[in-house]
C-alpha positions in Angstrom: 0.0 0.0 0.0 1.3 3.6 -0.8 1.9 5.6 2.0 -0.1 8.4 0.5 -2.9 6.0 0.3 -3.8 7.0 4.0 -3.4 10.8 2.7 -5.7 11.6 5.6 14.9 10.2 20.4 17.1 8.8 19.7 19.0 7.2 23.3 22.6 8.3 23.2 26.1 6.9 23.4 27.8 6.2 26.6 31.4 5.8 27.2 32.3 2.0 27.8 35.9 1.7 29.3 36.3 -1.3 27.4 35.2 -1.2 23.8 34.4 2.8 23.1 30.5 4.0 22.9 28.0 1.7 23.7 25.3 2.4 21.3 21.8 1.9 21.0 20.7 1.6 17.5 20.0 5.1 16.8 22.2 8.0 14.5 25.5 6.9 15.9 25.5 3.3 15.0 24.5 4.1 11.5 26.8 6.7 11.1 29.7 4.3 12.0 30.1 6.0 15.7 29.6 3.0 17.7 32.4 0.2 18.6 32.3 -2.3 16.0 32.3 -5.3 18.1 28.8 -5.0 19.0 25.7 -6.3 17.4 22.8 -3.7 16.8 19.7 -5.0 18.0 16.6 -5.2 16.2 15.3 -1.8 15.6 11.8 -1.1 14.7 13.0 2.2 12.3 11.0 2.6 9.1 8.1 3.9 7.4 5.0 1.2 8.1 1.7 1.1 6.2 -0.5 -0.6 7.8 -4.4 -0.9 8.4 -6.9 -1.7 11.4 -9.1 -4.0 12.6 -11.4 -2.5 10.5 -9.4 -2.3 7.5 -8.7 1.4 7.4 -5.0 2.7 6.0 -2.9 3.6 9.3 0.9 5.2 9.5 3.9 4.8 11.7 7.0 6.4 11.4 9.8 5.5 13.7 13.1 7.4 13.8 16.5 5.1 14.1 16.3 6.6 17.8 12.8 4.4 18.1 10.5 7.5 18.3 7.7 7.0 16.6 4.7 9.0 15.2 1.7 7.2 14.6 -1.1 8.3 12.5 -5.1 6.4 12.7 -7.7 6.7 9.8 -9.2 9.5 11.4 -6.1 11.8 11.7 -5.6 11.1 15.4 -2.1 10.9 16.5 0.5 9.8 19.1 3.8 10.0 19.6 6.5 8.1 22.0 9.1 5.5 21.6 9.9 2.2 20.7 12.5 0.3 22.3 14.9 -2.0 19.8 13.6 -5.4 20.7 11.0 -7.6 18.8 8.3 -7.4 21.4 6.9 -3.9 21.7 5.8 -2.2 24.8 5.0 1.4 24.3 2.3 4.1 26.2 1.4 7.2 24.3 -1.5 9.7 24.0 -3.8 9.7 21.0 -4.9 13.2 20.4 -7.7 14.6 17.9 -7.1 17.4 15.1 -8.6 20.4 15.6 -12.3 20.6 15.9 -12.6 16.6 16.0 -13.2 14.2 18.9 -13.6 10.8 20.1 -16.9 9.3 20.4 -17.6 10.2 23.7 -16.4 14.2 22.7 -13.1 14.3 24.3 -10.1 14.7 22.6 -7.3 12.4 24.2 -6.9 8.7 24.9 -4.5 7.8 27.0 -3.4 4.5 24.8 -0.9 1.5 24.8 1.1 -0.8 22.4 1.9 -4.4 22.7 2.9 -6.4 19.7 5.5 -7.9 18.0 8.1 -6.6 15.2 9.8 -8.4 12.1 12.9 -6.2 11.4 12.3 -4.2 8.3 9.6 -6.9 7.6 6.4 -6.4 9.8 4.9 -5.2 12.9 1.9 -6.2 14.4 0.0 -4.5 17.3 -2.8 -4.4 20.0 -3.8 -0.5 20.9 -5.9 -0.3 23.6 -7.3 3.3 24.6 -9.1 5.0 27.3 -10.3 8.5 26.7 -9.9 11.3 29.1 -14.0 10.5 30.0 -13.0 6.7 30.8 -14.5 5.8 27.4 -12.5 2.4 26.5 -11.8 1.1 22.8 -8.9 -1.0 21.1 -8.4 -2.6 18.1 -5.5 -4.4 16.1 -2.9 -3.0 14.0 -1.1 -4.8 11.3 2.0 -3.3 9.9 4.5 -3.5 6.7 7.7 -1.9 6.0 7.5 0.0 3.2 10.3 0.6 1.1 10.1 4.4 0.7 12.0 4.3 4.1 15.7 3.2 2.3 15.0 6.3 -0.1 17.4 8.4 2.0 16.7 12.4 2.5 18.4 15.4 1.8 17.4 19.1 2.1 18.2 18.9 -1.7 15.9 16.5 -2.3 12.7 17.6 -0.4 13.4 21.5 -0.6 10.6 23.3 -3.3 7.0 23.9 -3.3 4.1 21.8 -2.3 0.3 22.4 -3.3 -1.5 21.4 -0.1 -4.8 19.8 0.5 -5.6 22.9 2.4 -5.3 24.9 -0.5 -2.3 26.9 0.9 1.4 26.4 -0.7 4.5 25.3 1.4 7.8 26.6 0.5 10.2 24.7 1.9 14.0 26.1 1.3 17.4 25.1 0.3 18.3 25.6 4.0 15.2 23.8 5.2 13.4 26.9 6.3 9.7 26.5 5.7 6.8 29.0 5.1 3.2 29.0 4.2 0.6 30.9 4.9 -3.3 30.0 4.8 -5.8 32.3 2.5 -8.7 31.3 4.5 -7.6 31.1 8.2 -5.1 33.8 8.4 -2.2 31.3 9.8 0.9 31.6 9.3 3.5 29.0 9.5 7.1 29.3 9.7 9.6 26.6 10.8 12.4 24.1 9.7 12.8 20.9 7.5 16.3 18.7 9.3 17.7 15.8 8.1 18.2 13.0 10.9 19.5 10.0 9.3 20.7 10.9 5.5 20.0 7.1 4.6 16.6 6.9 5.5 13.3 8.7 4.0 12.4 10.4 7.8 12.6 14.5 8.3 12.3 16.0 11.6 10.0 19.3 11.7 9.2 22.0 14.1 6.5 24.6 13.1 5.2 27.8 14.5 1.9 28.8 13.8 0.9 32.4 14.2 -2.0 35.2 12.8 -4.6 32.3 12.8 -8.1 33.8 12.9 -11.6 31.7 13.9 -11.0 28.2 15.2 -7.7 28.5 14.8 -6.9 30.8 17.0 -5.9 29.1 19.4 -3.1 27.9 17.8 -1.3 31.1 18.0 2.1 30.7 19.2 2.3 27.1 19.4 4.8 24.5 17.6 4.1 21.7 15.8 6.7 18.6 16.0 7.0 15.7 14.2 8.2 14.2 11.1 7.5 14.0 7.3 8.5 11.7 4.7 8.8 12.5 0.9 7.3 10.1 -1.6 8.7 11.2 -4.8 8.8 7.1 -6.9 5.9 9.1 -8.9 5.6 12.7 -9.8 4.2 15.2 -8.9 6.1 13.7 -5.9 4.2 13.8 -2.2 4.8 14.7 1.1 3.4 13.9 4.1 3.7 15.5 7.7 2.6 14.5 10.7 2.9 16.6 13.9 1.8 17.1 17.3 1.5 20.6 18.9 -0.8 22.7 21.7 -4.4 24.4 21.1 -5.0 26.8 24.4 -3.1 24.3 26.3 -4.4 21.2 24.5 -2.6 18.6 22.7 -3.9 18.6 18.8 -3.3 16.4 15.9 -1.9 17.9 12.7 -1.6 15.9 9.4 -0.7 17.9 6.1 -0.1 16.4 2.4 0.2 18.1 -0.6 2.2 17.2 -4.0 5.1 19.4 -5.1 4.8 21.7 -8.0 
């Protein structure tokens, strides 16, 4: 499945006396950091499309540091971390975008992992939620690694101009520096594209959004983290990002897409 189809950190080195860092599998094992004596363990880093119990397209991104972002059907998402080990134990919050809820009207789950992973093969999950009103739901997550992870990034490669699904365009610089600004809410958003890993397909992003007018209001002042990812094995090529930042002091789900120009 193409990761567009759902279109809706790292631990550090420590100094061993004996053989140099001791590394978990994160930016200094890859980038050849790490004693090479040891064995890196299995890492759950990639891009994984996936669907849920009821069939629906779902998203993780992990980082080679074993955070992840995960992305629902419904543009819910959560964020935390994955230890490198096949059996997967992870707690996170699910939050809602702006102006969406769960069933019961809230707009956070407090929600866990437990499943198994496949290096670079497949992961498979439980999730099982509670929401903030002590409304309960789970389902079952089945995951595959999807090659657009060993792309590799670059701000060459993902730097240009994007045609959003909000209508707006994203400029995103040579440098990384990233603007766009929203005809029909007023927000402005100004940040920065970074490269992580220049081997795999995963950008970090921080965004500001300010001016917003209406709804989005609240979103004045407040950045958005997360990743994106850069699908370009077809043009126009698309990008994906998927962040998590603060409404009024609320945690809100942001998803954007949009194809380059």
């Amino acid at each position: 499945m193409a990761v567009c189809g759902l279109l809706l950190v790292a631990a550090g080195c420590s100094e061993s006396s004996d053989n140099g860092p001791d590394c978990r599998y994160n930016e200094d094992w890859l980038n050849g950091r790490c004693s090479a004596n040891l064995s890196p363990p299995a890492t759950p880093s990639g891009i994984w499309s996936g669907t849920d119990s009821d069939g629906r397209d779902v998203l993780l991104l992990v980082s080679v540091g074993g955070t992840f972002q995960y992305v629902d059907a419904s543009g819910n998402q959560g964020s935390s971390f994955f230890p490198a080990e096949s059996r997967i134990m992870s707690g996170f919050e699910l939050v809602s975008p702006l102006g969406q809820s769960f069933a019961d009207g809230t707009t956070l789950a407090n929600c866990s992992f437990t499943g198994n992973l496949v290096e670079r093969e497949t992961i498979d999950l439980t999730q099982e939620c509670t929401t903030s009103l002590g409304l309960r739901f789970s389902e079952t997550l089945a995951f595959d690694f999807n090659a657009l992870y060993d792309r590799g990034s670059s701000l060459a490669t993902i730097s240009g101009t994007y045609q959003m699904a909000s209508g707006s365009v994203l400029g995103i610089d040579a440098d990384g520096s990233a603007f766009m600004q929203d005809a029909t809410t007023g927000c402005i958003t100004n940040g920065r594209i970074t490269v992580m890993v220049s081997r795999s397909n995963l950008y970090r992003v921080e965004l500001q959004q300010d001016a917003c007018t209406g709804m989005e209001a609240s979103l004045n002042g407040s950045v958005f983290r997360g990743f994106a990812l850069l699908d370009d094995t077809a043009a126009p090529a698309a990008l994906v990002v998927a962040t998590i930042g603060d409404a009024g002091g609320t945690a809100v789900s942001l998803l954007q897409h949009g194809t380059r120009l």
